[in-house]
VEXDREN-2710 file (C-alpha; in Angstrom, 1 decimal):
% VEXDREN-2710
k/r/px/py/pz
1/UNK/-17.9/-26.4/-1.2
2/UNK/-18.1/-28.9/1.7
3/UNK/-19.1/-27.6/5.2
4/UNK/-19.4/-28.7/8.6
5/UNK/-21.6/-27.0/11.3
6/UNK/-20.2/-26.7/14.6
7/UNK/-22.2/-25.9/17.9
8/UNK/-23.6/-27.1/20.8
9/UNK/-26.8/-25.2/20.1
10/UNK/-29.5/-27.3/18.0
11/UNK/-30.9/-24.0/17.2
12/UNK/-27.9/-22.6/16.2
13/UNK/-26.6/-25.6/14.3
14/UNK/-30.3/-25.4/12.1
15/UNK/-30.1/-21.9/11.5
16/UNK/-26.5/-22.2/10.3
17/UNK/-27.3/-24.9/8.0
18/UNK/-29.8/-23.2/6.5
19/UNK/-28.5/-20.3/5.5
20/UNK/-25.7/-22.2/4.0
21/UNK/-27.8/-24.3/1.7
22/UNK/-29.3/-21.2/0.6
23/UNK/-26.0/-20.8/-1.2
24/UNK/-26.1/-23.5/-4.4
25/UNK/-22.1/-23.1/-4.2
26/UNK/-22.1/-24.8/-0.8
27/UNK/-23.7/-28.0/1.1
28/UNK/-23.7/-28.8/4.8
29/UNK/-22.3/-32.7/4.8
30/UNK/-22.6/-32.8/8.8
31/UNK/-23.1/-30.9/12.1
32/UNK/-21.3/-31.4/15.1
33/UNK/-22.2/-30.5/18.9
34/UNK/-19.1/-30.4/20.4
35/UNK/-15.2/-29.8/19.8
36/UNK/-14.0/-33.7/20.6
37/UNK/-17.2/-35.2/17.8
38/UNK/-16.1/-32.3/15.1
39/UNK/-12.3/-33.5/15.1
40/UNK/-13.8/-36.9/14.4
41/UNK/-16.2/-35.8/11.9
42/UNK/-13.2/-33.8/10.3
43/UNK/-11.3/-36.8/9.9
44/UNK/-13.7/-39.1/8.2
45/UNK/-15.7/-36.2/5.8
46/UNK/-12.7/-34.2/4.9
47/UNK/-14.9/-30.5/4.9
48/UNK/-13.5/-28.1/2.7
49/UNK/-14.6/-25.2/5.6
50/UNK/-16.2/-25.5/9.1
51/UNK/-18.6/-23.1/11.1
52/UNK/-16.5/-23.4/14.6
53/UNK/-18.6/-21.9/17.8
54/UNK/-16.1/-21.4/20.4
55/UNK/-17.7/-21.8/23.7
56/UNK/-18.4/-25.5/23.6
57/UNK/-18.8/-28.8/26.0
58/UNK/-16.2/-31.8/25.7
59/UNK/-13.3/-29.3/24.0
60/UNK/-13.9/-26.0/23.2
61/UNK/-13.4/-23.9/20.0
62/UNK/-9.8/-23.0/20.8
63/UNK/-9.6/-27.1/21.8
64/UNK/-9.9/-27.9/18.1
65/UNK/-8.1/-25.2/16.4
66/UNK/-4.9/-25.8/18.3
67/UNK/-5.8/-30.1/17.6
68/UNK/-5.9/-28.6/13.9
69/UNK/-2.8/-27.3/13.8
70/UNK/-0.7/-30.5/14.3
71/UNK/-2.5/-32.2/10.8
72/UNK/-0.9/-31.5/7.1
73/UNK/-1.7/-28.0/5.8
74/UNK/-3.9/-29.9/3.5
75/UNK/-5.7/-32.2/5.5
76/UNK/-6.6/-28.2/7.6
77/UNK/-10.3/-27.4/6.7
78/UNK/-10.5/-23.6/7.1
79/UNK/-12.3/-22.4/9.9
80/UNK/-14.9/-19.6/10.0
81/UNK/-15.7/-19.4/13.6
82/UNK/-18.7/-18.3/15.7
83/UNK/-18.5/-15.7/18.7
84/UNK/-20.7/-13.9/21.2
85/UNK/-20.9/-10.1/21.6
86/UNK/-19.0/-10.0/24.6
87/UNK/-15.7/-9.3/26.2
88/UNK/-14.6/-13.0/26.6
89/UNK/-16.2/-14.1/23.1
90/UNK/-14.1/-11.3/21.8
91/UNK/-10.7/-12.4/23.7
92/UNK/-11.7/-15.8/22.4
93/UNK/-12.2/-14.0/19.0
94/UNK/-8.5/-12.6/18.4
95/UNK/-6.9/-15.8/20.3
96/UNK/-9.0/-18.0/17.4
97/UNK/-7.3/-16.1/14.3
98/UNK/-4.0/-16.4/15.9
99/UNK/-4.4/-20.1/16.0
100/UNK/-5.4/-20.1/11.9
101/UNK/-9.1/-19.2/12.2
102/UNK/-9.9/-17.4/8.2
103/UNK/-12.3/-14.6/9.9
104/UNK/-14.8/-14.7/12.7
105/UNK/-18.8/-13.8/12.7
106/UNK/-20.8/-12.5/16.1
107/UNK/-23.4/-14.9/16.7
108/UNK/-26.2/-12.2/16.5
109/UNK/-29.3/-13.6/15.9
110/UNK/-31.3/-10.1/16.3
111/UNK/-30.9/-9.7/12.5
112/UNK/-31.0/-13.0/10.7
113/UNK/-31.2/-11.7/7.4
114/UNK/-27.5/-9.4/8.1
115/UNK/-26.4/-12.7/10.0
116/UNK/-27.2/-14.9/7.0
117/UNK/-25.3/-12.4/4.1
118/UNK/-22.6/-12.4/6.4
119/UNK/-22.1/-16.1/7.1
120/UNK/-22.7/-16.8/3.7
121/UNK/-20.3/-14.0/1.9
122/UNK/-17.5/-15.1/4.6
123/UNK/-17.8/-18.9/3.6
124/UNK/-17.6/-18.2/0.1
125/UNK/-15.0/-15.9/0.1
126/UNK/-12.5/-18.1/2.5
127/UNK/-13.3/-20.9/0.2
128/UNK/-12.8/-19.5/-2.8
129/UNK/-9.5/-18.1/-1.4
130/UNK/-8.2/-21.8/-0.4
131/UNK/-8.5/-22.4/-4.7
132/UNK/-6.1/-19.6/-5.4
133/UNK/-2.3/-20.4/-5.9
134/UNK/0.4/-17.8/-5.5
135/UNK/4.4/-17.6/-6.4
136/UNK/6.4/-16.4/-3.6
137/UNK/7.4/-13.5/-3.6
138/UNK/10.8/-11.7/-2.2
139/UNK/10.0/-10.2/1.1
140/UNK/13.0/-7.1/0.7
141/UNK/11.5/-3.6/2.6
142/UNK/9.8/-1.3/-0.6
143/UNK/11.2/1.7/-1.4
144/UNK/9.3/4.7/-0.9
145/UNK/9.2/8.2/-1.6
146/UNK/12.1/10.2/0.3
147/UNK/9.5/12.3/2.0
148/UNK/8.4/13.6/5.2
149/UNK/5.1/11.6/6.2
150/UNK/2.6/12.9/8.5
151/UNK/0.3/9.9/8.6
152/UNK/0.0/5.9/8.2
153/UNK/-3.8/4.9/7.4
154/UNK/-4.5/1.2/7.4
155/UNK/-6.9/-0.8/5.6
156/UNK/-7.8/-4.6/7.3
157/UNK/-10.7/-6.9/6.7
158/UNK/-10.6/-11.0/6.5
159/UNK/-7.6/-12.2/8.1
160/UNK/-6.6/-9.0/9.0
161/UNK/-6.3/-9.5/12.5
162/UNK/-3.0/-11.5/12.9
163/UNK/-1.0/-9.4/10.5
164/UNK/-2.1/-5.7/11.9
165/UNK/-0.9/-7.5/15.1
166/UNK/2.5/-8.1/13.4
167/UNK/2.8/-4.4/12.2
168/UNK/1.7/-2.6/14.4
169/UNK/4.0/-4.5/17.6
170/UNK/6.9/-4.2/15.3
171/UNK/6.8/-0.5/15.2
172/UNK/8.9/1.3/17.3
173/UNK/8.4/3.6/19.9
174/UNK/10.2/6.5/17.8
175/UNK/7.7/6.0/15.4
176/UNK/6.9/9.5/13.6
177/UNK/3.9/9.8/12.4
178/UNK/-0.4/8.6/13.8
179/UNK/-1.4/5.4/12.7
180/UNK/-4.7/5.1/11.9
181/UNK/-6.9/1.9/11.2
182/UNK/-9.8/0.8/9.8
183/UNK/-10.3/-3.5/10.8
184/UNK/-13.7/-4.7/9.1
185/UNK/-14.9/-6.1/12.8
186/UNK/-17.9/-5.8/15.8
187/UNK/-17.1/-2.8/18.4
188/UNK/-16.6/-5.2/21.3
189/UNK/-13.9/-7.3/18.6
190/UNK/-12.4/-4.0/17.9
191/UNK/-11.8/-2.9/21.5
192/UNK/-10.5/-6.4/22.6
193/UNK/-8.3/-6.0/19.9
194/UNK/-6.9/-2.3/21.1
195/UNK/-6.3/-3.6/24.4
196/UNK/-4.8/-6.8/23.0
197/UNK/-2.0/-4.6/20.8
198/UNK/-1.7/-1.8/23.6
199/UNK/-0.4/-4.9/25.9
200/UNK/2.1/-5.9/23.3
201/UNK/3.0/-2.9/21.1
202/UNK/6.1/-0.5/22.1
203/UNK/3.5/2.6/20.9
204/UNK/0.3/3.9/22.8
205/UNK/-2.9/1.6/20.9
206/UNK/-6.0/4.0/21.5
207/UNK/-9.8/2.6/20.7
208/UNK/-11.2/5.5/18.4
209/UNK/-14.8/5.7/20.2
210/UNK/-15.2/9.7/19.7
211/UNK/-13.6/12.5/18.3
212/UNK/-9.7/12.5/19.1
213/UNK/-6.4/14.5/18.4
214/UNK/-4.0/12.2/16.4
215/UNK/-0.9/12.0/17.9
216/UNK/2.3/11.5/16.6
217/UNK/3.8/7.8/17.4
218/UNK/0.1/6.7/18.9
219/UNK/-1.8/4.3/17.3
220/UNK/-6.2/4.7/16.6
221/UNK/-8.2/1.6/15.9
222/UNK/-11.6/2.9/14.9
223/UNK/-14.3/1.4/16.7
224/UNK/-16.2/-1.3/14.7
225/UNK/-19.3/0.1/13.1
226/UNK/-18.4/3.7/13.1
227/UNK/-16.3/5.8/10.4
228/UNK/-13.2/7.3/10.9
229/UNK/-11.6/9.8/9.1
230/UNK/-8.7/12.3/9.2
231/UNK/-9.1/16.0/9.3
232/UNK/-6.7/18.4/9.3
233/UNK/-6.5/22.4/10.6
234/UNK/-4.9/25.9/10.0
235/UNK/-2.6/25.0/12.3
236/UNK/-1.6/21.9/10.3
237/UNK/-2.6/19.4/13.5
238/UNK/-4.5/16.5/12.7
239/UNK/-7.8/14.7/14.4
240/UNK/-9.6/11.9/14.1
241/UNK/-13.4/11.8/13.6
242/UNK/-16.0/9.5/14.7
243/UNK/-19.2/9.2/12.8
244/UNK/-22.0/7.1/11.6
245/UNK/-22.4/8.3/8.8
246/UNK/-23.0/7.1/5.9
247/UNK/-25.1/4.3/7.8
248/UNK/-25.5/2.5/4.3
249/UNK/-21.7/1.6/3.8
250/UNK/-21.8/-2.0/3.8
251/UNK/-18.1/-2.2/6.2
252/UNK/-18.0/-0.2/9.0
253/UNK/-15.2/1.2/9.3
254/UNK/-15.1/1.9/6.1
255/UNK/-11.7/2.1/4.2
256/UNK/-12.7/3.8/1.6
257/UNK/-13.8/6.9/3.9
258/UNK/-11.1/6.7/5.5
259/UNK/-8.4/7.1/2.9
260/UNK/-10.6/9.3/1.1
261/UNK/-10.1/11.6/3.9
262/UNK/-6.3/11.4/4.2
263/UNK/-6.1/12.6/0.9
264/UNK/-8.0/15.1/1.7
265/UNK/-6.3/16.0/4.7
266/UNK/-2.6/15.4/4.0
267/UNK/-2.1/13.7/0.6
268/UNK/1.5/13.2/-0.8
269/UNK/2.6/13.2/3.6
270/UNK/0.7/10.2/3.5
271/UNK/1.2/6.1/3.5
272/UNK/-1.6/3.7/2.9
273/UNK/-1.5/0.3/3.7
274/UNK/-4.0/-2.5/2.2
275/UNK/-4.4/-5.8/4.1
276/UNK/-5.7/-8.9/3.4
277/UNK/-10.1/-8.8/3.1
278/UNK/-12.8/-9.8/1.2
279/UNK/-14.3/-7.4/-1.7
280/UNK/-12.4/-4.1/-2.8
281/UNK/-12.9/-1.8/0.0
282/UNK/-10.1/0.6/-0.3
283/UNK/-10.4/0.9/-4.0
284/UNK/-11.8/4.3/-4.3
285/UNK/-10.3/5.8/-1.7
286/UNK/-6.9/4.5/-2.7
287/UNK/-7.7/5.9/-5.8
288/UNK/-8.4/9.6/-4.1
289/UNK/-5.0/9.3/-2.0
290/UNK/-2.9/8.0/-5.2
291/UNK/-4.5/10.9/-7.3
292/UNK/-3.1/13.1/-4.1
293/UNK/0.7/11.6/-4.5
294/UNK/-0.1/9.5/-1.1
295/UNK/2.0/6.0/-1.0
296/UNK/-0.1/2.7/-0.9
297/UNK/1.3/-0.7/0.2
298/UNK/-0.8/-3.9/0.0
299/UNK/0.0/-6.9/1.3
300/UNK/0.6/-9.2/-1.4
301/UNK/-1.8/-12.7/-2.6
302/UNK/0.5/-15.6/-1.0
303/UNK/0.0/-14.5/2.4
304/UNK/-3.3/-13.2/2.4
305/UNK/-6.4/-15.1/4.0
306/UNK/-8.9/-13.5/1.4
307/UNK/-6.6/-11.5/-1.5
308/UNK/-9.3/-9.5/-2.3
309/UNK/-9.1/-5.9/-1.1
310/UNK/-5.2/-6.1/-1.7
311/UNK/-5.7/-7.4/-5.4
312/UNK/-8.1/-4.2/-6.0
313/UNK/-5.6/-2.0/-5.5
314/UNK/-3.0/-3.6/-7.2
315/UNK/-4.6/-4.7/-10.3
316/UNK/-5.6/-0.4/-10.5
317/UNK/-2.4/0.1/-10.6
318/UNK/-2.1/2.5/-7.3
319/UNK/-0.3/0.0/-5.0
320/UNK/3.5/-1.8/-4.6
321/UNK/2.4/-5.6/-3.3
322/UNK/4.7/-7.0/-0.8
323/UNK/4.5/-9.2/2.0
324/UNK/3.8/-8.7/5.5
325/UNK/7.1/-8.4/6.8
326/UNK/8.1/-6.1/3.9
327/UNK/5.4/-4.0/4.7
328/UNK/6.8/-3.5/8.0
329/UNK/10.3/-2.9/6.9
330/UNK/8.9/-0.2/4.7
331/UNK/7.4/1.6/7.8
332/UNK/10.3/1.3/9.7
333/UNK/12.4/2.8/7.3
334/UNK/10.0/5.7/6.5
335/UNK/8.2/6.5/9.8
336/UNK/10.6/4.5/12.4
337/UNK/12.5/7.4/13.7
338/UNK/16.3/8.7/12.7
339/UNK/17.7/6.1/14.7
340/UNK/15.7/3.5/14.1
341/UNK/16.3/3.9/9.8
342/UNK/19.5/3.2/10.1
343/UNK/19.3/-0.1/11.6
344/UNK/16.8/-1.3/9.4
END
């Protein structure tokens, strides 16, 4: 795989490079220092992925994503691009993937050894991805279960952003049930992101930072390196906890833990959702909530950035694949409201 370094930081642009050439399944074939010499670079090396920074003399980040998306589809290199830890870089962040950016990385150079695992499992996971070919697929609302649920749990990591931004603004504000997710992302991304869907969405969008109630028709995001999972009570109400543990999970949130717990908690009451992400978080939790008679969706391979935490669950044999929209449809029609069923 072919890639091109972005950045207007020398330092930043070597690091980059080499943890990429430790990979033998990738080689750096340029750098660039700025937004204006990476479109040129782009044009005459044809990368197969880029590293994009986003704060950037000349044109920024944003610059040459939205430049990007006036070429073919396959003249696009996919981008992987390269924030700060701060409230802007994670505005920037969310704005990046809605333009087409595969996933983005905090430039944290505290840790270079996480940094490096996490820039190198990214690039090979969104190029890898680009191989894949899918059929399309009918996008028709899945039937489920005639049942009355008591909770949605959502499962997001690669790519995830721009489609939980589909679902969850779709919903409506008769929606019946807590929504709960788990988005593979930094706190500060995760926050920006709550504020980002509470500005758009018809239902409250809380950021889960402590222990909270779960209301029904609100939505949770769990902050970004925590856990969150359900529990439930005597008096059948539900809350969400907030916890570090276990500090070895290698996402946090963790997917798993989560729908682990809403078996636990409220089993065949319950709708699972699996979104497109790298690796198979989601598996054995899936595999906890299907044993309890819960409902899993997953979004399906064609429209998934990384089809990898989707495909887990599908290939087990615990999930109906259908696309985005579909998805939606299906939560409508299950957790919309009375009035809102009827239309859809």
């Amino acid at each position: 795989m072919r890639v091109l370094v972005v950045d207007d930081s020398v330092v930043i642009r070597r690091m980059l490079t080499k943890f990429i050439e430790s990979d033998a399944a990738m080689k750096v074939v340029d750098s660039a220092r700025d937004g204006q010499q990476a479109l040129e670079k782009i044009q005459s090396l044809a990368p197969d992925i880029i590293t994009l920074d986003v704060e950037m003399p000349v044109m920024d980040g944003l610059g040459v994503l939205a430049r990007l998306r006036t070429l073919r589809p396959e003249l696009r290199p996919a981008v992987l691009m390269c924030s700060t830890l701060t409230a802007a870089g994670s505005t920037h962040a969310l704005e990046a993937l809605r333009l087409g950016a595969a996933d983005v990385i905090a430039k944290d150079v505290s840790d270079e050894e996480t940094l490096r695992r996490e820039v190198v499992s990214k690039l090979r996971a969104i190029g890898e991805a680009r191989k894949q070919k899918f059929p399309p697929r009918p996008s028709s609302p899945a039937n489920l279960p005639k049942r009355e649920y008591q909770l949605v749990v959502v499962g997001s990591s690669t790519g995830g952003p721009p489609v939980v931004e589909r679902l969850i603004s779709g919903l409506p504000r008769t929606l019946t049930t807590p929504l709960v997710l788990a988005q593979h992302m930094p706190a500060m991304f995760t926050k920006g992101l709550s504020e980002r869907l509470g500005q758009i969405s018809a239902v409250p969008v809380h950021h889960a930072d402590q222990e909270m109630p779960l209301e029904r028709g609100h939505v949770y995001i769990i902050q970004g390196g925590k856990h969150g999972r359900v529990r439930g009570s005597a008096a059948g109400r539900l809350r969400l906890e907030i916890s570090d543990e276990p500090k070895s999970a290698l996402y946090k949130p963790c997917v798993n833990e989560l729908f682990a717990s809403a078996a636990q908690a409220v089993g065949e009451a319950t709708i699972g959702v699996v979104l497109t992400g790298m690796g198979d978080d989601g598996l054995i939790g899936g595999r906890e909530l299907h044993a309890s008679r819960g409902v899993i969706l997953a979004q399906e391979g064609s429209t998934c950035v990384v089809y990898g935490m989707p495909k887990a669950v599908v290939e087990a044999g615990i999930a109906t694949p259908g696309s985005p929209d579909s998805i939606l449809g299906a939560l409508v029609a299950s957790v919309g409201g009375k009035a809102v069923a009827k239309v859809a």
